[in-house]
C-alpha positions as CSV (number, residue, x, y, z in Angstrom):
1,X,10.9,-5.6,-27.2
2,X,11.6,-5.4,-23.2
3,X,9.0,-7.0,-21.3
4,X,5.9,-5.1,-20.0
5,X,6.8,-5.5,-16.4
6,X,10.0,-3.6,-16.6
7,X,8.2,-0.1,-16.9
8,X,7.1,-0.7,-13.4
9,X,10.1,-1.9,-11.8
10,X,10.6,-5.3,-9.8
11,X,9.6,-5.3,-5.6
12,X,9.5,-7.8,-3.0
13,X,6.3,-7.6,-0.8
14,X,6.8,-9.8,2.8
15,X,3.2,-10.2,4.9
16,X,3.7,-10.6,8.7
17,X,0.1,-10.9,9.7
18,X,0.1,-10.8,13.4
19,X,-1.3,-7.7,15.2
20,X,-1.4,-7.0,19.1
21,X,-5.4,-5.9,18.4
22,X,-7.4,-6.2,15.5
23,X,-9.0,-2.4,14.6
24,X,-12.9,-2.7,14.1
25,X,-12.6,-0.8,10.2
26,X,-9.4,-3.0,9.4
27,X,-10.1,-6.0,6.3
28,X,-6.4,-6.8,6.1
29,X,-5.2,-10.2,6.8
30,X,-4.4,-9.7,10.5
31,X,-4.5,-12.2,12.9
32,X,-4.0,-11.9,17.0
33,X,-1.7,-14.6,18.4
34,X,-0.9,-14.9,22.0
35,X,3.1,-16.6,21.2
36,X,5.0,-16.6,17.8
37,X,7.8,-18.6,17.4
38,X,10.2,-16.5,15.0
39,X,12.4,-19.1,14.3
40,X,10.2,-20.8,12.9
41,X,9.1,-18.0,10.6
42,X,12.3,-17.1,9.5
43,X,13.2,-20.6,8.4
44,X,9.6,-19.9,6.5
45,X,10.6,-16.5,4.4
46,X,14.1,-17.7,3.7
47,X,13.0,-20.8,2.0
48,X,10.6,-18.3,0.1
49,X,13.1,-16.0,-0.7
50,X,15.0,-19.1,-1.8
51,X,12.5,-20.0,-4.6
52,X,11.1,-16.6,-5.7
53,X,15.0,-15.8,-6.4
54,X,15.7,-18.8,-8.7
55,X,12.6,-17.6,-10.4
56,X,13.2,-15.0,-11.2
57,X,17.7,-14.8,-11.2
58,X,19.5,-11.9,-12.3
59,X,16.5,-9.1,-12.2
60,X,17.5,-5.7,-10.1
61,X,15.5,-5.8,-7.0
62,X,13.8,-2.0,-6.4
63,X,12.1,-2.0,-3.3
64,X,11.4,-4.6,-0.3
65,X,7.9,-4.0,1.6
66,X,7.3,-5.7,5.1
67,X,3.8,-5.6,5.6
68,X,1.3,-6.6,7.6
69,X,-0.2,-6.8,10.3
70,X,2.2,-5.4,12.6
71,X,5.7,-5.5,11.1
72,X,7.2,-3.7,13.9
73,X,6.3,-6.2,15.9
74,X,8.8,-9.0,14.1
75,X,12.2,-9.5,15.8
76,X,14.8,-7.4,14.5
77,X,16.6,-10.2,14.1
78,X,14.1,-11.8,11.8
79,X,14.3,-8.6,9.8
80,X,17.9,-8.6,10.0
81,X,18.0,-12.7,8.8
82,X,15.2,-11.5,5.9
83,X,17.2,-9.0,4.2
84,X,20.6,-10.2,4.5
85,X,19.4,-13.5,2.4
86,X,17.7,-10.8,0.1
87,X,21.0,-8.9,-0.7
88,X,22.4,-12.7,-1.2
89,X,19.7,-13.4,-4.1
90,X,19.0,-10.2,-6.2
91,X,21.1,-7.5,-7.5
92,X,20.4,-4.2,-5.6
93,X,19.2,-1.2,-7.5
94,X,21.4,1.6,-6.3
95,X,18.5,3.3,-4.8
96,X,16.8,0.4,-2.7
97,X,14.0,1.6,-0.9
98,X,13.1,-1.1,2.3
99,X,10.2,0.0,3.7
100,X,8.7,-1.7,7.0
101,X,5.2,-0.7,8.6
102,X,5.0,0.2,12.3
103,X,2.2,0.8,14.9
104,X,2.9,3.5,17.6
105,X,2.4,0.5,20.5
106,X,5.1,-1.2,19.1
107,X,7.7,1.2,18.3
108,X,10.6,2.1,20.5
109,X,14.4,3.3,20.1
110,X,16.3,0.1,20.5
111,X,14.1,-1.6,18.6
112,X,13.9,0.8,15.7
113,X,17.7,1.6,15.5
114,X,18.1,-2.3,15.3
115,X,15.3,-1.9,12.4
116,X,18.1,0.6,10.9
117,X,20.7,-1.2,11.4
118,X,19.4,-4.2,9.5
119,X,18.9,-1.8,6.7
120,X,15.2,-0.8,6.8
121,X,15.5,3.2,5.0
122,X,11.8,4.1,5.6
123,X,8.9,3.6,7.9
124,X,5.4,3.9,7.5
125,X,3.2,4.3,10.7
126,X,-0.2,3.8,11.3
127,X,-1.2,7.1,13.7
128,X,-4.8,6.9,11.6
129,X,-5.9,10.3,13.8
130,X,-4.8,12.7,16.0
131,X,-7.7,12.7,18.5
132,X,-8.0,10.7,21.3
133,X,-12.1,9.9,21.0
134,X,-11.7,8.9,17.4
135,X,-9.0,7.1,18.1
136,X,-10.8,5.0,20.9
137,X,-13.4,4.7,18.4
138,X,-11.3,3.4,15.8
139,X,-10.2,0.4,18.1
140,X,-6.3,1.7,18.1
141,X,-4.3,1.1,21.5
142,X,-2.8,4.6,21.2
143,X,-3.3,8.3,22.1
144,X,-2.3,11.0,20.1
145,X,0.4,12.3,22.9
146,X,2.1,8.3,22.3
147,X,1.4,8.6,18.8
148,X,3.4,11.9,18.8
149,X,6.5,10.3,20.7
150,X,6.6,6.9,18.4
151,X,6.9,9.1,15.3
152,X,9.8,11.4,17.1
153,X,11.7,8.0,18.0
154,X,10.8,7.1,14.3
155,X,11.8,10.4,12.8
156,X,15.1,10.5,14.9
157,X,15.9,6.8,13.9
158,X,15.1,7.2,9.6
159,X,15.3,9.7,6.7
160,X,11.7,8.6,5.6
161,X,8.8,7.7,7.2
162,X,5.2,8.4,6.4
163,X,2.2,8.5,8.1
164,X,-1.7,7.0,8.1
165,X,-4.7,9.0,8.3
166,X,-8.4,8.3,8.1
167,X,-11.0,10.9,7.6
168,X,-14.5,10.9,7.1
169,X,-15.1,9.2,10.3
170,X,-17.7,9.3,12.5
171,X,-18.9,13.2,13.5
172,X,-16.1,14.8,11.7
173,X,-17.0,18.2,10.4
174,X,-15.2,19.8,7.9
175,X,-13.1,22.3,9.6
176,X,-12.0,19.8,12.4
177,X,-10.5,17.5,9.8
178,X,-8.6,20.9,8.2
179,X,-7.7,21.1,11.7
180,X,-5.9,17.8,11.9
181,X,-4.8,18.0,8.6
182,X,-2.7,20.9,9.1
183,X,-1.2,19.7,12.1
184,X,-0.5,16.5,9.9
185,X,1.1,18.3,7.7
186,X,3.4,20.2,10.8
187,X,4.4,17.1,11.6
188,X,5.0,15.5,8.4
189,X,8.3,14.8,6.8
190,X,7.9,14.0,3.0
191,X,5.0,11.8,2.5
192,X,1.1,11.1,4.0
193,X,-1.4,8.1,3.1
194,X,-5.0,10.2,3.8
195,X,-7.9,7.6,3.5
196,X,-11.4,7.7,3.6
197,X,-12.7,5.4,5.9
198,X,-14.6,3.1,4.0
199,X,-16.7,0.5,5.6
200,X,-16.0,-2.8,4.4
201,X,-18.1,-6.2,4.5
202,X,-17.2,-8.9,6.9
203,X,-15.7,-6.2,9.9
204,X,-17.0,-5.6,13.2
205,X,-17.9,-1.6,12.0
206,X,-19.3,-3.4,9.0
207,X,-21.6,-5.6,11.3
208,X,-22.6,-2.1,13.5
209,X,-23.2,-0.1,10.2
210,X,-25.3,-3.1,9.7
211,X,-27.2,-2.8,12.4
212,X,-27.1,0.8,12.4
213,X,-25.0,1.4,15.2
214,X,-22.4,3.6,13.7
215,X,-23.7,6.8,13.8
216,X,-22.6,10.1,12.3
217,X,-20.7,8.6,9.2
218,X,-20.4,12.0,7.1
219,X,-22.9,12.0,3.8
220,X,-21.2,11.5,0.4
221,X,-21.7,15.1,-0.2
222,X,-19.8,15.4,2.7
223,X,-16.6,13.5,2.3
224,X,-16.7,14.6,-1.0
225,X,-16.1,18.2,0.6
226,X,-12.9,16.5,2.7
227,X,-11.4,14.9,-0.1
228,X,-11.5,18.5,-1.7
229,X,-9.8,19.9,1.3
230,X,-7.6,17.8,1.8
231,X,-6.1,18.3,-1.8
232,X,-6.3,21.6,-1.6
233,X,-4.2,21.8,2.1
234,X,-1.7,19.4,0.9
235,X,-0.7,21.1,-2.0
236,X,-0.1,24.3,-0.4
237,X,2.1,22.4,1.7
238,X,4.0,21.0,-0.9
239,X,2.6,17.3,-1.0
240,X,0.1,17.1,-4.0
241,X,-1.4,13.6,-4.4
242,X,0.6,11.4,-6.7
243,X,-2.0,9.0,-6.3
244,X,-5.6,9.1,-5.6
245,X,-5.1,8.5,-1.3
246,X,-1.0,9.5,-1.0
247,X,0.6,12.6,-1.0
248,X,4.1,13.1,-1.1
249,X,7.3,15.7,-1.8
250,X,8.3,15.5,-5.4
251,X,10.9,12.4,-5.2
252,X,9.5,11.4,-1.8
253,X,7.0,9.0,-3.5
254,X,6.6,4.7,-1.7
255,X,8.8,3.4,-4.5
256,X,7.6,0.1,-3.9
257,X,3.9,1.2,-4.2
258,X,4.9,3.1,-7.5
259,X,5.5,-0.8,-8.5
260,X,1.8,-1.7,-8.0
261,X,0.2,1.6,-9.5
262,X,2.9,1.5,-12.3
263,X,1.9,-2.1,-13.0
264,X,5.5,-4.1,-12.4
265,X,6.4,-7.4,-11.3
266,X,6.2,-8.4,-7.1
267,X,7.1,-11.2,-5.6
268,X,4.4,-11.4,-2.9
269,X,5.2,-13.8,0.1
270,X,3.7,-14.4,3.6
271,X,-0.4,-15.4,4.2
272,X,-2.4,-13.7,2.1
273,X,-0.1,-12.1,0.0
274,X,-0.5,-11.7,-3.9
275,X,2.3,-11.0,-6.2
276,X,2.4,-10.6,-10.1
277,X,5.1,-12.1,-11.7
278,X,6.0,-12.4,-15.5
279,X,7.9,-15.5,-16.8
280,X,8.5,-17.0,-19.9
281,X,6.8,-13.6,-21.3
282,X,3.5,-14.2,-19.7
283,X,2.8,-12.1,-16.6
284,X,1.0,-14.4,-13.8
285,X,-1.0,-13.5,-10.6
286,X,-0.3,-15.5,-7.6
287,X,-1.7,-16.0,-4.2
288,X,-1.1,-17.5,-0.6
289,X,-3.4,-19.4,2.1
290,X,-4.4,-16.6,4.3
291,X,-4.3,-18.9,7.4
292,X,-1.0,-18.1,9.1
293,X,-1.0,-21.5,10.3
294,X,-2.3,-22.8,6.9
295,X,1.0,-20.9,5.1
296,X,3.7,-21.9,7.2
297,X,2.7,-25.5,6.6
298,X,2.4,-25.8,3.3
299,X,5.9,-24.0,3.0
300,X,7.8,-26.5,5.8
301,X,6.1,-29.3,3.8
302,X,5.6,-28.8,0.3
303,X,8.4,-26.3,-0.1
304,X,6.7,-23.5,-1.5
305,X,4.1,-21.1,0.1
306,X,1.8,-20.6,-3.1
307,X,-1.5,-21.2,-3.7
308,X,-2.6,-20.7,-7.4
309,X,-0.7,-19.0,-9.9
310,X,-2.4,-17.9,-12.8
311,X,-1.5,-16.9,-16.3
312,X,-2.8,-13.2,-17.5
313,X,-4.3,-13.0,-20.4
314,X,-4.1,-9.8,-22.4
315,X,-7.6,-8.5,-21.4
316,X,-7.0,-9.0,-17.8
317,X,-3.4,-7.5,-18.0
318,X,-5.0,-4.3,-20.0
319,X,-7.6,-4.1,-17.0
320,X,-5.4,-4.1,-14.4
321,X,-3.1,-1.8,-15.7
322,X,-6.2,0.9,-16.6
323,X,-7.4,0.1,-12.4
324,X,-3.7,0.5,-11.3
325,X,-2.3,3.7,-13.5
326,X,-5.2,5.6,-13.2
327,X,-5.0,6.2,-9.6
328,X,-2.0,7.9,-10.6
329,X,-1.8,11.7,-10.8
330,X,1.0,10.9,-14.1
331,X,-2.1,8.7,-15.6
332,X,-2.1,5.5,-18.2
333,X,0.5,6.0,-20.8
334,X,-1.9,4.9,-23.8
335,X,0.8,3.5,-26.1
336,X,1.5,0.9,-23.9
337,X,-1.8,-0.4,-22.9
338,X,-2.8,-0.5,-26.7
339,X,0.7,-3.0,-26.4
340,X,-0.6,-5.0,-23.5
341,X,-4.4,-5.3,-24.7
342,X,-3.2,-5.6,-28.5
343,X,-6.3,-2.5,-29.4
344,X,-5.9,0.7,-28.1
345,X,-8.8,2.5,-25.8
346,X,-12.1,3.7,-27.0
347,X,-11.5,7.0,-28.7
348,X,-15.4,7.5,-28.7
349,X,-15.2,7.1,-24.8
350,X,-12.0,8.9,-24.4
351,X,-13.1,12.2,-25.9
352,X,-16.4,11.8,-24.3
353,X,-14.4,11.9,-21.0
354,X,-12.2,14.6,-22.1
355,X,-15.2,16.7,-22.9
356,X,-17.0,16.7,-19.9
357,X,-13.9,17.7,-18.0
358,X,-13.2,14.3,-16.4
359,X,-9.7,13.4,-18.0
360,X,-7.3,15.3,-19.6
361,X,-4.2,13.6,-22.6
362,X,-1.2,15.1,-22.4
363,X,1.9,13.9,-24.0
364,X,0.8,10.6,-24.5
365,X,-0.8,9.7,-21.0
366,X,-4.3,10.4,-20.0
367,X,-5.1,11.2,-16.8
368,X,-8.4,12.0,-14.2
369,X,-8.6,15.7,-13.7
370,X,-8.9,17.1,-10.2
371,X,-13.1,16.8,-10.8
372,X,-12.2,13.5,-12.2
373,X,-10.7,12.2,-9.3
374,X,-13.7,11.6,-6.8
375,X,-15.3,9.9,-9.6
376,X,-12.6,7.6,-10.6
377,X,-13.9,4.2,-10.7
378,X,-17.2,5.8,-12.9
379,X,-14.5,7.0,-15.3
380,X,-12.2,3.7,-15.1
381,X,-16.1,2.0,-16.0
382,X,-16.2,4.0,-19.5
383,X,-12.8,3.3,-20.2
384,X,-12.8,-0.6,-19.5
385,X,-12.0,-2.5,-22.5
């Protein structure tokens, strides 16, 4: 029987966590530092690279993230250094998608072509709006009109490269975001990542909301209209949602986030990143110090840049592949989760879905429908084993 981990595919996800600002909604681990020393990073990654490959020797390598942070902001020669040591330790599927995040501040020809040259194939850019208040209000150092030009030097440069956007923010009506959306979508080449903005615990617009200082946040009812519209403008632009926030031309889909929704095996290094990993037939979940600082230490003096790595056990493996698949538009193939969870889903709470119009099976996978979708995690809640 072929491990579970091999219907998902096998990616590499490198965290660079340093940012030039750090955005107000933003709960990523991103951390503003006044002088990096690259070197010293690279020596870092490769020793990583070193150990994750003896791990796991001999698997085809997919995909190859760099996230962050501010990616675009690493030396090309770091990038360069990265991913020649990565050809040197896996085998290369023939399709290898190496995908590296940018911010318009930090993105300029020489730069990018060096990017290219190192072998990065697609680009994903953080424009998050295009209007200038909501952009100041959102905290990011660009206008639309440099936003515009960092996506032509981008688009110019790469085959691939997809863009951030945030809706529901604060005093957006509905047909200003249809506005933006279609002018998105003008712009667009293959593929969009269209987010709610959610207001998360622990930022500085979850302090404000706190405090009520963050006025004009749209009602549920609301961005429940804008999710709506959104799906309906992308697919008549030929990018339906393959998953519950991206949008993409069939066979334009981010390969290496196919790996998380599809519930394969990561290697996740850099502070704060996670991977999933299964060896010896047991998949485990690991983690990093999120301290930049913290990380690089413990990898220069204990030799590896891991915190805890913990073994799955069947229940936990069967929940996080129900969270993960069912963001998908393709859905949780239901023979294999009865594999990974040893019992298969409640048929009582299946049809009971299926009746009310909230899922649909077909073929063997069951899936949220399109009145499903804004409702997902009430769905994944009946469904949890």
């Amino acid at each position: 029987m072929i491990e579970d981990w091999r219907h998902g595919g096998f990616g590499l996800y490198l965290h660079w966590p340093f940012c030039a600002a750090k955005c107000p909604y933003c709960d990523f681990n991103s951390h503003v530092a006044t002088a990096i020393d690259q070197k010293r990073w690279q020596s870092a990654y490769l020793s990583e690279i070193d150990r994750a490959a003896r791990e796991t020797e001999g698997r085809i390598l997919n995909t190859v993230f760099f996230g962050g942070g501010t990616p675009s902001l690493m030396d090309p020669d770091l990038v360069a250094a990265i991913l020649d040591r990565v050809r040197a330790s896996w085998p290369l599927s023939n399709d290898l998608e190496i995908t590296l995040e940018a911010n318009p501040t930090s993105i300029e020809s020489g730069k990018f072509r060096a990017f290219s040259e190192a072998g990065v194939n697609r680009i994903s850019m953080g424009m998050q709006a295009l209007n200038d208040d909501d952009l100041r209000r959102l905290g990011r150092m660009h206008s639309v009109a440099e936003g515009r030009r960092a996506f032509d030097i981008a688009r110019n440069q790469f085959d691939r490269v997809s863009f951030d956007l945030i809706y529901a923010r604060q005093h957006q009506t509905l047909d200003a975001w249809g506005a933006e959306l279609n002018e998105a979508l003008n712009m667009a080449i293959d593929h969009l990542s269209l987010y709610q903005l959610t207001i998360e615990p622990g930022t500085v617009f979850g302090a404000r909301h706190d405090l009520g200082k963050l006025p004009g946040l749209p009602q549920d009812e609301s961005a429940a209209d804008m999710y709506f519209l959104t799906q309906e403008i992308c697919e008549r632009h030929g990018l339906p949602a393959y998953e519950i926030s991206n949008h993409a031309h069939p066979g334009a889909e981010s390969r290496h986030n196919l790996i998380y929704w599809r519930y394969g095996d990561y290697v996740g290094i850099g502070p704060g990143a996670h991977g999933r990993l299964t060896l010896n037939g047991r998949r485990h979940a690991t983690d990093t110090p999120k301290q930049p600082g913290a990380w690089l230490k413990q990898v220069e003096e204990t030799g590896s840049g891991e915190n805890t790595r913990e073994a799955l056990d069947d229940e936990e493996q069967a929940i996080e592949y129900l969270l993960f698949s069912m963001r998908l538009s393709e859905g949780l193939e239901a023979a294999r989760f009865e594999q990974i969870s040893g019992a298969p889903l409640d048929p009582n709470a299946v049809a009971h879905l299926e009746e009310i119009g909230m899922i649909t099976q077909k073929q063997g996978r069951i899936s949220a429908t399109k009145e499903g979708q804004p409702v997902l995690n009430a769905i994944i809640r009946e469904l949890m084993p």
